[in-house]
C-alpha positions as CSV (number, residue, x, y, z in Angstrom):
1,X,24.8,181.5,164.6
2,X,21.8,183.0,167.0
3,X,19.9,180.6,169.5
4,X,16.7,181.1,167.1
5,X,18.6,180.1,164.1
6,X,19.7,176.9,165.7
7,X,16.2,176.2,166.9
8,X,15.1,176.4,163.2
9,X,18.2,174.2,162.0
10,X,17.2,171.3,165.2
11,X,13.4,171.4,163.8
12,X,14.2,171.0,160.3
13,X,16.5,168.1,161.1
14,X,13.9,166.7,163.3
15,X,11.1,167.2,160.6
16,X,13.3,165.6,157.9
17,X,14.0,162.6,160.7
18,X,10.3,162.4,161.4
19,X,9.7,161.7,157.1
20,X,12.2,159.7,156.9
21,X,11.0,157.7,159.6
22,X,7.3,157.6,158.2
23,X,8.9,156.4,154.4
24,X,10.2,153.1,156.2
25,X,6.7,152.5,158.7
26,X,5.0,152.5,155.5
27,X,7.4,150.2,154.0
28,X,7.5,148.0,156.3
29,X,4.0,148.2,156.8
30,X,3.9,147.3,153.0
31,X,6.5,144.4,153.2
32,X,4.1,143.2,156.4
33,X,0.7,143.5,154.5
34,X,2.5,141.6,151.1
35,X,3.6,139.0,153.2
36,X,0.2,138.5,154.5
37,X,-1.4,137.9,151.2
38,X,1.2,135.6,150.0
39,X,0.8,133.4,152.9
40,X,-2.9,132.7,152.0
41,X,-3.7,129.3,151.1
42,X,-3.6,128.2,147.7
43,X,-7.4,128.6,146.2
44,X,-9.0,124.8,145.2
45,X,-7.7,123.1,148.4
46,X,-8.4,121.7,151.8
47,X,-6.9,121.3,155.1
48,X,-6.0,117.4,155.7
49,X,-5.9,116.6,159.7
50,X,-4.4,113.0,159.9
51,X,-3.4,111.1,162.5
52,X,0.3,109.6,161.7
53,X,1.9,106.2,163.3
54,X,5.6,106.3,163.7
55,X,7.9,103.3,162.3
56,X,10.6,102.2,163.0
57,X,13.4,104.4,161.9
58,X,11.2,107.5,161.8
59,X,12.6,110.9,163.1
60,X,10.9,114.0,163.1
61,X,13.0,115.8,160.6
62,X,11.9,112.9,157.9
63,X,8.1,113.1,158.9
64,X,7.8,116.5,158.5
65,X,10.0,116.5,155.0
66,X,7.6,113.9,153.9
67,X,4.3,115.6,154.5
68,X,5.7,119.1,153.7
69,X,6.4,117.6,150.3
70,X,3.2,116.0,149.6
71,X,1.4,119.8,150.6
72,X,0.4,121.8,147.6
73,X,1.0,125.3,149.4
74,X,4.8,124.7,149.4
75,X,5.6,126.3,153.0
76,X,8.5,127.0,154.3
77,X,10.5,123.9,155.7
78,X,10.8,125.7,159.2
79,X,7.4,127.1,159.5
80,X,5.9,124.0,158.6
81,X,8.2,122.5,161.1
82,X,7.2,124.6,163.8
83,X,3.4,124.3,162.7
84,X,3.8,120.8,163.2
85,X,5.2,120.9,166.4
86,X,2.5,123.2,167.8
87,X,0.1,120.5,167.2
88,X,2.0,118.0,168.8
89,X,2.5,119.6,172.1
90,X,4.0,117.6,175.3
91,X,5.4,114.9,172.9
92,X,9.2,114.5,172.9
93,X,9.7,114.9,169.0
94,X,13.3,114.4,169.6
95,X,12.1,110.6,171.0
96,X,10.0,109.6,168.7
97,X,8.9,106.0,169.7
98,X,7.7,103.5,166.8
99,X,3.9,103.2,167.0
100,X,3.6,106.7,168.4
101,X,0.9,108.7,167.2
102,X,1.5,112.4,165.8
103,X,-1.3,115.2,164.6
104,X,-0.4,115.8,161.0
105,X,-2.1,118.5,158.7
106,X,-1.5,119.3,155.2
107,X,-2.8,120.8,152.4
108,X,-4.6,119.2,149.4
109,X,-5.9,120.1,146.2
110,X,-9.7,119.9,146.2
């Protein structure tokens, strides 16, 4: 095989590498935009910002089930989990103290 052969072999392979690398931006770019769209909130409902007061026996595991059952968009347990916990910066969730205050949000149909 001559040097200019195998220069025409390397930039095929690299021009075949190069599609097959553009196939998966685009389907990830795809998966990415889909997954956008889906997380949209649900069309006919509002944002609920509520104020919650711990009890006695309250963890943050049952708080969060509770209000992420009562949401009509149906999130993810751990995203809403983490969404809560965002709000509720600089307080030790994993101490929850009864009469505590939390920020709760939900969502609810119009």
């Amino acid at each position: 095989m001559t040097f200019r052969e195998r220069v025409e072999r390397r930039r095929r392979e690299q021009r075949r590498n190069l599609k097959k690398a553009a196939i998966c931006a685009a389907l990830v770019g795809l998966a990415i935009l889909f997954t956008g769209l889906a997380g949209r909130p649900a069309a006919g409902t509002h944002l609920v910002d509520t104020t919650y007061t711990v009890k006695p026996g309250d963890t943050w595991w049952s708080i969060v089930e509770h209000y992420r059952e009562i949401d009509v968009d149906d999130p993810y347990i751990f995203d809403y989990k983490h969404e809560m916990e965002q709000l509720n910066k600089g307080v030790d969730l994993g101490n929850l103290m009864s009469g505590q205050k939390l920020r709760i949000q939900y969502r609810a149909k119009d």
